[in-house]
C-alpha positions as CSV (number, residue, x, y, z in Angstrom):
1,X,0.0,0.0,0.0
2,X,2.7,2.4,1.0
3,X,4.5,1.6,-2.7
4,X,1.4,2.4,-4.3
5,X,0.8,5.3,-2.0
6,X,4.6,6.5,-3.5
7,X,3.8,6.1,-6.7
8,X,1.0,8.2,-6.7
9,X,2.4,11.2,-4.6
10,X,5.0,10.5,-7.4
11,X,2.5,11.0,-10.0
12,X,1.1,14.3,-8.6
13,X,4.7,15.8,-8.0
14,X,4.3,18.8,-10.0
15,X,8.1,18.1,-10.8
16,X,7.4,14.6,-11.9
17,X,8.9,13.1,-15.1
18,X,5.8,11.9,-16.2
19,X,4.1,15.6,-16.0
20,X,6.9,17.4,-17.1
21,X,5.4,19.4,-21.0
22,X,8.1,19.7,-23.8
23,X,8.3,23.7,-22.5
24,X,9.3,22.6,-19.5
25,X,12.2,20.4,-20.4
26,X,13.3,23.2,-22.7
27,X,13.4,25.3,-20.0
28,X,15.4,22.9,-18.6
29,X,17.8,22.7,-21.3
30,X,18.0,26.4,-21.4
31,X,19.1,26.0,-17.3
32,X,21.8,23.7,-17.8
33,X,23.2,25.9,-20.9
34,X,23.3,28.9,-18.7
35,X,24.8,27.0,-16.0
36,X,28.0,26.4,-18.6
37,X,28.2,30.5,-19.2
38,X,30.6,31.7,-16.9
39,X,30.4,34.6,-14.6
40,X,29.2,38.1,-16.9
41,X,32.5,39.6,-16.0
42,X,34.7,36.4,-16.8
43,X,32.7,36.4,-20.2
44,X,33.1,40.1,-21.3
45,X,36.6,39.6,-20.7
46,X,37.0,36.4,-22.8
47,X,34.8,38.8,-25.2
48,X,37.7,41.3,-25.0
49,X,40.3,38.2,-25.8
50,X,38.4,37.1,-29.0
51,X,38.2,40.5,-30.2
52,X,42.2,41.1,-29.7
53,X,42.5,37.6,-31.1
54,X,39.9,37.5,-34.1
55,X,41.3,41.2,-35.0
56,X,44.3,40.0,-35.7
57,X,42.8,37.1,-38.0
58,X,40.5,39.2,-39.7
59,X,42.7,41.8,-40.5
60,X,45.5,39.1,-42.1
61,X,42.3,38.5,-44.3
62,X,41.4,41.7,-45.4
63,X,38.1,41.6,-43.7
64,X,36.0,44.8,-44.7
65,X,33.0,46.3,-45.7
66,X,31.9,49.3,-48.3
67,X,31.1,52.7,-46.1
68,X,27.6,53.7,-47.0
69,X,27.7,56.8,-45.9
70,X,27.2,60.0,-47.7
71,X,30.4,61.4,-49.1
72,X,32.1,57.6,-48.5
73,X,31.1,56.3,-51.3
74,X,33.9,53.8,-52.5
75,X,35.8,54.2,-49.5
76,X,36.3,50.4,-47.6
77,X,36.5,50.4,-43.6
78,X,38.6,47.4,-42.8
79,X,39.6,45.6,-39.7
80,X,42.3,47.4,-37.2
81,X,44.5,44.6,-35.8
82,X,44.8,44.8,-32.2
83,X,47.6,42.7,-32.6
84,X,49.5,44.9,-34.8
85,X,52.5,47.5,-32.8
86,X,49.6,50.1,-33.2
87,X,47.1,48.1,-31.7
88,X,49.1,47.2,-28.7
89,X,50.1,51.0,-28.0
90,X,46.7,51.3,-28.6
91,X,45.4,49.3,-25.8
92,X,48.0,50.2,-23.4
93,X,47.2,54.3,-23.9
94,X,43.4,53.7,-23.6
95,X,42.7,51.0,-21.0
96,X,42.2,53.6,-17.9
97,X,39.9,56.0,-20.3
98,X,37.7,53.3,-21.7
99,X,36.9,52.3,-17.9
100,X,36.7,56.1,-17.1
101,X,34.7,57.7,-20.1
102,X,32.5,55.3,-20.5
103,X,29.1,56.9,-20.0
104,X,26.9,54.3,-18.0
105,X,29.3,54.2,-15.0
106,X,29.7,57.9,-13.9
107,X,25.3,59.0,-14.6
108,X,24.4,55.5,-13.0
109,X,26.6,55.7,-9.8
110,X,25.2,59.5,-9.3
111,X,21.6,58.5,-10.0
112,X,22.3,55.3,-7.5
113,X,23.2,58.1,-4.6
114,X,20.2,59.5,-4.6
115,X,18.3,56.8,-4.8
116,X,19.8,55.1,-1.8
117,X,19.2,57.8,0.3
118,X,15.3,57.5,-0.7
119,X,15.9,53.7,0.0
120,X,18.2,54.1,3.4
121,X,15.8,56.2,4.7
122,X,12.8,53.7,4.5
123,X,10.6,56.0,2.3
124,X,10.6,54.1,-0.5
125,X,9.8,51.1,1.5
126,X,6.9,53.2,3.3
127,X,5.7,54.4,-0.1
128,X,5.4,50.4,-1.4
129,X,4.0,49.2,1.8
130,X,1.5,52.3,2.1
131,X,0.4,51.7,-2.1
132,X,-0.8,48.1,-1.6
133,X,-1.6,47.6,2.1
134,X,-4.0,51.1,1.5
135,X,-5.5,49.4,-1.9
136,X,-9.5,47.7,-1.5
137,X,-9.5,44.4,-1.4
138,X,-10.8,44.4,-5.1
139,X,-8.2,47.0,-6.8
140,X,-5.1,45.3,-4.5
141,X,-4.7,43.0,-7.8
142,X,-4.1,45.9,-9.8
143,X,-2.2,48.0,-7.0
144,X,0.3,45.1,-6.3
145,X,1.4,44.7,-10.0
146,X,1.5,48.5,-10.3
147,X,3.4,48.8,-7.1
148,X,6.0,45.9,-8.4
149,X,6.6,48.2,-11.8
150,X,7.1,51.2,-9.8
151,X,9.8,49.6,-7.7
152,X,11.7,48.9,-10.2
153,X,13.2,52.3,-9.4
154,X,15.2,50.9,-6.2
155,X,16.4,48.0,-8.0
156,X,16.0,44.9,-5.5
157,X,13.4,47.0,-3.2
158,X,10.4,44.8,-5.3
159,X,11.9,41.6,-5.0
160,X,12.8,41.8,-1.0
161,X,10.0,43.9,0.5
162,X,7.1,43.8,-2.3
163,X,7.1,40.3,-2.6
164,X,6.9,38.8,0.2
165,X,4.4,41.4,1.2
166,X,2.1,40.4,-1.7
167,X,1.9,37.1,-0.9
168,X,0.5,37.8,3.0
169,X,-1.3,40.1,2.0
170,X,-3.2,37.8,-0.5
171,X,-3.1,34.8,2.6
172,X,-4.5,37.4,4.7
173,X,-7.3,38.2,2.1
174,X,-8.2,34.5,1.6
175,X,-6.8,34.2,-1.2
176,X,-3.9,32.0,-2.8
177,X,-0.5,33.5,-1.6
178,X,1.8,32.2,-4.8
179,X,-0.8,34.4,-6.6
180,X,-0.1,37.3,-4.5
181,X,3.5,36.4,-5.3
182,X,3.2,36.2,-8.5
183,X,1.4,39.6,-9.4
184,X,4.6,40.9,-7.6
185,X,6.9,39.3,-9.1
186,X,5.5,39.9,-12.5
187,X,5.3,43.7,-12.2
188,X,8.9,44.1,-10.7
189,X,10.5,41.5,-13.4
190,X,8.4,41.0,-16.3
191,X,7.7,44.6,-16.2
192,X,11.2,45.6,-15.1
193,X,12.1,48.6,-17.8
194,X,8.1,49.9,-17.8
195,X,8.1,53.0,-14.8
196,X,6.8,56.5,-14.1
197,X,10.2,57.7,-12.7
198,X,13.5,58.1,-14.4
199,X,15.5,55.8,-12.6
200,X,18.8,54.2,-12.7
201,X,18.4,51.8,-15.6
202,X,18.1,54.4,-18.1
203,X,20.8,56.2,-17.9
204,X,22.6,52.7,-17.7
205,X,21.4,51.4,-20.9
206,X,21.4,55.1,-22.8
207,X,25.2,54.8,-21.9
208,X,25.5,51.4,-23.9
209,X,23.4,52.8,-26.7
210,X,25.2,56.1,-27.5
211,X,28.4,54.0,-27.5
212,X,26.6,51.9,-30.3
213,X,25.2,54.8,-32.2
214,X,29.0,56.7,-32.4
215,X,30.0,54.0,-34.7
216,X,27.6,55.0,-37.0
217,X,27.1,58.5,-36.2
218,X,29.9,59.9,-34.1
219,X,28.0,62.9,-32.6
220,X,24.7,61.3,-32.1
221,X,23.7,61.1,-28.2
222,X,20.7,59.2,-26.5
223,X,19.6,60.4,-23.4
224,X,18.5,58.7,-20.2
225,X,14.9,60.3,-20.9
226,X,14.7,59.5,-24.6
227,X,12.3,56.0,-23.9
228,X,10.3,57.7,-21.2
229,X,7.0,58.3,-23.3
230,X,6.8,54.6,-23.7
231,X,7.9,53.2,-20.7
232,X,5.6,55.0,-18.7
233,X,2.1,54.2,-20.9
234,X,3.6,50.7,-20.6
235,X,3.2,51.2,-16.9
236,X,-0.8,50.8,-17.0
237,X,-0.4,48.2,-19.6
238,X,1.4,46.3,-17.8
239,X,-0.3,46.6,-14.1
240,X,-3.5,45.9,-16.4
241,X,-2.7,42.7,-18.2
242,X,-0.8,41.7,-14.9
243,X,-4.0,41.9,-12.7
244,X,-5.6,40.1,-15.7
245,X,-3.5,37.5,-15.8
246,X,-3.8,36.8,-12.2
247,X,-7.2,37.0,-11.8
248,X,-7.9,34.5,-14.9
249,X,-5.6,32.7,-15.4
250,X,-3.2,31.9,-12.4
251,X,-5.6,32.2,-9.4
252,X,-8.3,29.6,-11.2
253,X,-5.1,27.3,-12.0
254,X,-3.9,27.5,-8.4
255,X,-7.2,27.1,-6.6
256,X,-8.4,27.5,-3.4
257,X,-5.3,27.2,-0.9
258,X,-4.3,24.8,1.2
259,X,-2.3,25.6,4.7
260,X,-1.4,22.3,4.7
261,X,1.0,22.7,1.8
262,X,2.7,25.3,4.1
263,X,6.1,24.7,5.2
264,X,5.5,24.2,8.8
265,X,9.1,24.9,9.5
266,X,9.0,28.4,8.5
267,X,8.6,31.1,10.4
268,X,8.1,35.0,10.0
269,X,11.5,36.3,10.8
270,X,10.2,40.1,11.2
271,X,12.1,41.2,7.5
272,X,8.7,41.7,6.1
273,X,5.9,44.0,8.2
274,X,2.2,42.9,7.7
275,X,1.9,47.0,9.2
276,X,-0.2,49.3,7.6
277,X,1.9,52.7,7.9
278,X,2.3,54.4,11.2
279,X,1.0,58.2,11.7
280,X,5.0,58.9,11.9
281,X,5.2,57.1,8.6
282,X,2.5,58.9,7.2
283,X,3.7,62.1,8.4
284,X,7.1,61.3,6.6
285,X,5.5,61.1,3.6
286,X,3.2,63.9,3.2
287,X,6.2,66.0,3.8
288,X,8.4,63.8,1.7
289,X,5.7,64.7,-1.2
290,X,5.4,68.1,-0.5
291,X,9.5,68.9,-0.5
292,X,9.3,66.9,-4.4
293,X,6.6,68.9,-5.7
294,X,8.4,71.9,-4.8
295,X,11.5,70.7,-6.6
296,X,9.5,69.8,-9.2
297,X,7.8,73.6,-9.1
298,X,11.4,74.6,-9.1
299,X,12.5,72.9,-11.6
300,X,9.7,74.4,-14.3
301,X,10.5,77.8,-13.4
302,X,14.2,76.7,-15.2
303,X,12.4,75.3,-18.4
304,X,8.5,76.2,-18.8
305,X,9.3,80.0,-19.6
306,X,10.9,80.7,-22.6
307,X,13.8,82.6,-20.3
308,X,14.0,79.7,-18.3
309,X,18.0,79.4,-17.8
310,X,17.9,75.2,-18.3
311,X,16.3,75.5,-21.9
312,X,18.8,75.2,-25.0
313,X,20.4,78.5,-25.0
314,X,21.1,79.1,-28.6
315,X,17.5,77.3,-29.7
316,X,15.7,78.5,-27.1
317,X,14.1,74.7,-27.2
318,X,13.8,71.8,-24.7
319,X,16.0,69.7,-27.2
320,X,19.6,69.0,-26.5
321,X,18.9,71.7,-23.4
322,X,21.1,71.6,-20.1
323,X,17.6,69.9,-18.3
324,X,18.0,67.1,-20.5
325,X,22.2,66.3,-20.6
326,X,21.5,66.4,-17.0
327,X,18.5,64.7,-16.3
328,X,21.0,62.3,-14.0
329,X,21.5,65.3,-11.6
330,X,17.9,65.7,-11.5
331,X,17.1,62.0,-10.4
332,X,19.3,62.6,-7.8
333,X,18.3,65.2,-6.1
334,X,14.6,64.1,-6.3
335,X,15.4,61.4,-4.5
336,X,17.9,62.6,-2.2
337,X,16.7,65.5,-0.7
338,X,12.5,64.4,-0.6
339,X,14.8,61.0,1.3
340,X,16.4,62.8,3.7
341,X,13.4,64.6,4.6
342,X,11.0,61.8,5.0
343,X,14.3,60.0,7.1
344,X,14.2,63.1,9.0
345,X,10.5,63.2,10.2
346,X,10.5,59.5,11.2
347,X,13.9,60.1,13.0
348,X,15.4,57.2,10.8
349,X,18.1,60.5,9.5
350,X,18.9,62.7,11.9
351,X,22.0,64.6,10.1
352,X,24.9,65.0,7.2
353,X,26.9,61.7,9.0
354,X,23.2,59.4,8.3
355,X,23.0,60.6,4.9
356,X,26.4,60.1,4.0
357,X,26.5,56.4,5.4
358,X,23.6,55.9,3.7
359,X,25.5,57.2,0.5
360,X,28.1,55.1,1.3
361,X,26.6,52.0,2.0
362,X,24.7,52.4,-1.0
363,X,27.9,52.6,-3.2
364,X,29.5,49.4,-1.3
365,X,27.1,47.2,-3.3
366,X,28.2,49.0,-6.1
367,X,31.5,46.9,-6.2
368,X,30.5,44.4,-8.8
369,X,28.7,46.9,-10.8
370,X,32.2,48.6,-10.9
371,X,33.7,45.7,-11.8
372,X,31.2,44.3,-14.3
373,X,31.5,48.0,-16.4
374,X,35.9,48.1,-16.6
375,X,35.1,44.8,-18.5
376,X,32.5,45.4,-20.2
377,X,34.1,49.2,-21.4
378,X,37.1,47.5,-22.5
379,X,35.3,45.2,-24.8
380,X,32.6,48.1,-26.1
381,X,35.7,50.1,-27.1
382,X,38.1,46.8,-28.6
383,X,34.4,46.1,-30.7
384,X,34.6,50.3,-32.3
385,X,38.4,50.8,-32.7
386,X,38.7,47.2,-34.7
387,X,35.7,48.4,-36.7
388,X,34.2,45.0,-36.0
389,X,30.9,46.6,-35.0
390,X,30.6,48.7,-38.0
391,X,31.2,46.0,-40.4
392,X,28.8,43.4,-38.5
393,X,26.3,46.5,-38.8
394,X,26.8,47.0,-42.8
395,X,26.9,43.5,-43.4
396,X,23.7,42.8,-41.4
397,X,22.0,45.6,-42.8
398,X,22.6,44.2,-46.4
399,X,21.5,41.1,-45.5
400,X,18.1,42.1,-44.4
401,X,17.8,44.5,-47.0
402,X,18.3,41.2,-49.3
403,X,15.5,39.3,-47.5
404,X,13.4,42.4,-47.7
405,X,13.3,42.5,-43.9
406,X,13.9,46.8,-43.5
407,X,10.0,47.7,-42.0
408,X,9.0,47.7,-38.5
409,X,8.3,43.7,-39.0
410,X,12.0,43.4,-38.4
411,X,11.4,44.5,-34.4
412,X,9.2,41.8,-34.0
413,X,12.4,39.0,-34.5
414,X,14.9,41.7,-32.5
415,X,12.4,41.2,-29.7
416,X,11.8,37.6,-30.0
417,X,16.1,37.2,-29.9
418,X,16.3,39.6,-26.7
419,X,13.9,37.9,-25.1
420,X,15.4,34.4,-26.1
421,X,18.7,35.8,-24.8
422,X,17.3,37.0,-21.9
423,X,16.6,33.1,-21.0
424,X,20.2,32.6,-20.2
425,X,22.3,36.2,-19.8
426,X,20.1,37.3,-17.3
427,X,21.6,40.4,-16.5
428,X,19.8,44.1,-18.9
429,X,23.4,45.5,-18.7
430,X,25.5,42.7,-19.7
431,X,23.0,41.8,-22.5
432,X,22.8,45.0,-23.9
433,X,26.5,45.7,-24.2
434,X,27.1,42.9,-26.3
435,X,24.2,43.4,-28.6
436,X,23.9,47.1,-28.7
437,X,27.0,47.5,-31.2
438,X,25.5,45.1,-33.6
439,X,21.9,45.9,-33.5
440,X,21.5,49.6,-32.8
441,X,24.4,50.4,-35.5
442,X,22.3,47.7,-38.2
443,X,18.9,49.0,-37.2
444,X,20.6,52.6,-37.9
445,X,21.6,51.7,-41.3
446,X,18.0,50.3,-42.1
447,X,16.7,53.4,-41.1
448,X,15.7,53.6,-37.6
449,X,16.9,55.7,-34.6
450,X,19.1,54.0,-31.7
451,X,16.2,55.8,-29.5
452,X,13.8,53.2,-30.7
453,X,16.1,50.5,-31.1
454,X,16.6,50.6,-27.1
455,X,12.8,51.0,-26.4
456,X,12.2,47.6,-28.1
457,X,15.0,45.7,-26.8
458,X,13.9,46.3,-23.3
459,X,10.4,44.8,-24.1
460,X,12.5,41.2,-24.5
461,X,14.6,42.2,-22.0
462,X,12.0,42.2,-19.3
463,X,9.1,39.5,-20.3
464,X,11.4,36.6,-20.1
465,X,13.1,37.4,-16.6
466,X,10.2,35.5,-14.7
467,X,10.6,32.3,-16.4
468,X,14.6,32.1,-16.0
469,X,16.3,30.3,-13.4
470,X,19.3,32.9,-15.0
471,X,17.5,36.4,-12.9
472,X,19.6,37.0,-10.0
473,X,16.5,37.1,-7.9
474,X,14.5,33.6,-9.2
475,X,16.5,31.6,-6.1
476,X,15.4,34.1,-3.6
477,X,11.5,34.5,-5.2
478,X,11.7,30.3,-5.2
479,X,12.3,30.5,-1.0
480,X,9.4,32.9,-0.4
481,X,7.1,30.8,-2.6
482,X,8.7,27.5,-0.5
483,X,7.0,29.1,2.5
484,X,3.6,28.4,0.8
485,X,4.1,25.3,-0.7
486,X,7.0,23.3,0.3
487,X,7.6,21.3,-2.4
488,X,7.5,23.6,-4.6
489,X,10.1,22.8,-7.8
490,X,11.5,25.2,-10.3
491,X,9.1,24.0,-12.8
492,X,6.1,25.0,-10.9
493,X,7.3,28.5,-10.4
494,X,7.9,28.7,-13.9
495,X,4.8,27.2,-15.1
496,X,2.8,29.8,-12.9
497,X,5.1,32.6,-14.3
498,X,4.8,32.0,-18.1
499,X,1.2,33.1,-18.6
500,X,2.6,36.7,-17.6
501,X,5.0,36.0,-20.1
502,X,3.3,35.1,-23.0
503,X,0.7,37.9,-22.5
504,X,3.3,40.5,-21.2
505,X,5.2,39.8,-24.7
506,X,2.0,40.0,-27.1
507,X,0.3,43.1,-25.4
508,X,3.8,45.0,-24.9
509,X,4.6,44.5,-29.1
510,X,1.1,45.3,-29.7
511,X,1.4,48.9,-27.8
512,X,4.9,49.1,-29.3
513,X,3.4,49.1,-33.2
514,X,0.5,51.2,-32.1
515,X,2.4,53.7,-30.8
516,X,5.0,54.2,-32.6
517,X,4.3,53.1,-36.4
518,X,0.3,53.6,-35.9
519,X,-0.1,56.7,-34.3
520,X,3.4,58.1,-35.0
521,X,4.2,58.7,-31.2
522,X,7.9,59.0,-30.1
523,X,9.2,56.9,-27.4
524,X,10.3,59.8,-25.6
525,X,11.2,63.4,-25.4
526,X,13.2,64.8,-28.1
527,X,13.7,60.7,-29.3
528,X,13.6,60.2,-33.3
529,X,11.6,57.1,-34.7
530,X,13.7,57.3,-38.1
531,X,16.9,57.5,-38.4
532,X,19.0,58.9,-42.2
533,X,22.5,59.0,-43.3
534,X,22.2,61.8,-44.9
535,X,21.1,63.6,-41.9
């Protein structure tokens, strides 16, 4: 009887062999082949290697390509040997400046100061806890997903406080906790580029893309602003299909739940507050929010009038103005000073000394950051002074000129690949770096701007991080969901995360082609849809 009982239990693992779909053991596949990638930072430096190395080759071959641009014509851009005398001088003269001048590390680790502030000081915390815990018991849904976007602003600040929280808040409603977690988990992740707020991903991946553009087009700049149109529509969007998703789909699937599936071991260890906010809390806030819209009043004075002294002062426009080139300083201070004053109030910041520890501890974690970008620079600038990216770029663009593949059809397949990517490099940065100077330079020479280019990469970017065990964060969301169901497998999470995925990727290309090549809408201030040559 007990064998049989085995069997059966066997049978019903949601992990078992028998049970397990062909997606599933794909998914599978795609673990073990990211399991062979080395570390990010090991691989953009064996990226580095192959460049030096495959220089050398291609330039013995007379590798090269036909400049198409105006005034070029006939001219051939070949291969620069890194492994020539003028290479090596080359390399040794520029090592220190590609780390230093390349533009993601300097706006992100200013944007990251003011942000940790915000974070240090617990009002970005309070403002998450205070959104859902405040929402009715029919919007929460809706609130939770919309809250999980939004955080996306203090990087891990979703993952560690939000979702947790949305999974007792569901239990506490009666309803299936995993579900709670997995509206979460879907609007931080799957919806990780969509936000309201500038924050510090877009000046990390503007960085990478104006890199990529200058080997087309050396003067041509992308600012952290220039998808912020989009992004922010794809907000609602994506707090909309999100609550959809859980409501239809993942809540019916899960069913009513059972506290026996509970891990009776666990117990709350106090990281997570089931609070609503305290009147000191709430007090922090209000002032919190009344110091950023008087920075924000402040801040139109300098651009609304015509006199205003951040506006363009030769143009007397909002393009290529001091307000934009610095829209890093700007996402500092919003979050710094509003941070210090909520810290303030609720007596978690009390002077200079808290908010430069805060400051300080924030930059601490930037180490690997730090780390990741010397790498990463050095292979960005070995791919533009061999002139591999620009040949890749002209090559590429012939070839889907050949298959007749230059109209917006072609973003469809560039957001199928990132996402596909995304499956097993894990990381928006690391990702980016390596296909930006291929794809924004290609995408250029078919015709379209590097603004737009960026704005649909981060749509594949973001719909597959649920569904890999590659995110940084799927270990840590796979423990909190433990505490529900103990025997909860990789495969189960996944299975309850790929209807977000699926519906995330169709509705997210749909508003993409509506906006943009419908309605004619740019993807952000200032930001081209069309990109010529000629100029």
């Amino acid at each position: 009887m007990s064998a049989a009982n085995n069997k059966q239990n066997k049978q019903n693992s949601p992990n078992s062999i028998e049970q397990r779909g062909w997606f599933t053991r794909f998914l599978d596949t795609v673990e073990w082949l990211g399991n062979l990638l080395p570390h990010p930072i090991t691989l953009f430096a064996l990226f580095a290697i192959f460049i030096v190395l495959a220089s050398g080759i291609a330039a013995f071959f007379g590798v090269s390509a036909a400049d198409p641009r105006p005034g070029n014509e006939g001219v051939m851009i070949t291969v620069n040997s890194l492994m020539s005398g003028e290479g090596v001088r080359w390399i040794v003269s520029n090592l220190v400046t590609n780390f230093t001048n390349f533009p993601p590390l300097g706006v992100v680790l200013v944007a990251i100061l003011g942000v940790g502030v915000a974070e240090r000081s617990g009002m970005l915390s309070a403002m998450m806890r205070g959104m859902v815990m405040g929402a009715s018991p029919r919007m929460v849904t809706i609130v939770v997903v919309f809250a999980g976007v939004i955080s996306n602003t203090a990087s891990e600040l979703g993952y560690v406080v939000l979702v947790p929280l949305a999974a007792m808040i569901f239990h506490s409603l009666g309803r299936h906790p995993l579900a709670g977690l997995a509206a979460a988990f879907a609007g931080v992740s799957a919806g990780y580029s969509a936000n309201l707020f500038i924050g510090t991903v877009d000046p990390l991946l503007a960085g990478f893309t104006t890199e990529a553009a200058q080997l087309i087009d050396p003067d041509y700049i992308v600012g952290p602003e220039m998808n912020y149109y989009f992004m922010a529509v794809s907000t609602f969007l994506i707090a909309a299909m999100g609550a959809f998703v859980t409501e239809k789909i993942v809540e019916p699937k899960l069913g009513k739940y059972n506290p026996s599936e509970r891990d009776e071991e666990y117990e709350d260890d106090g990281s997570v507050k089931m609070e609503k906010l305290n009147s000191s809390e709430k007090r922090g806030l209000a002032f919190a929010g009344l110091t950023f819209l008087g920075l924000i009043v402040l801040l139109a004075i300098t651009i609304v009038p015509e006199w205003g002294i951040l506006r363009n002062q030769e143009t007397g426009g909002i393009a290529r103005s001091p307000f934009l080139n610095g829209i890093v300083v700007f996402i500092f201070v919003t979050f710094a000073i509003p941070g210090f004053v909520y810290g303030y109030v609720t007596k978690s910041m009390r002077n200079d000394r808290d908010v430069i520890d805060a400051m300080s501890k924030t930059m601490s974690s930037m180490g690997l950051y730090i780390v990741l970008v010397f790498f990463a620079a050095q292979f960005v600038a070995f791919f533009g002074w061999t002139n591999f990216g620009t040949i890749l770029a002209i090559n590429g663009a012939a070839f889907l000129e050949t298959i007749n593949l230059t109209g917006p059809l072609v973003f469809v397949f560039f957001i199928l690949m990132c996402a596909f990517v995304n499956l097993m490099l894990g990381s928006a940065s690391a990702q980016w770096a390596i296909t930006a100077p291929i794809f924004v330079p290609m995408l250029m020479l078919i015709g379209f701007a590097p603004e737009l280019v960026q704005a649909a990469y981060r749509i594949g970017d973001s719909v597959t991080n649920i569904i890999t065990p590659m995110m940084s964060y799927f270990g840590l969301i796979l423990a909190v969901a433990a505490r529900y169901k103990k025997d909860i497998g990789i495969g189960t999470l996944i299975s309850i995360m790929l209807p977000y995925s699926m519906i995330f990727l169709v509705g997210w290309v749909i508003l993409f082609y509506i906006w943009v090549f419908l309605f004619g809408l740019p993807v952000g201030p200032g930001a081209a849809t069309y990109y010529s040559l000629g100029g």
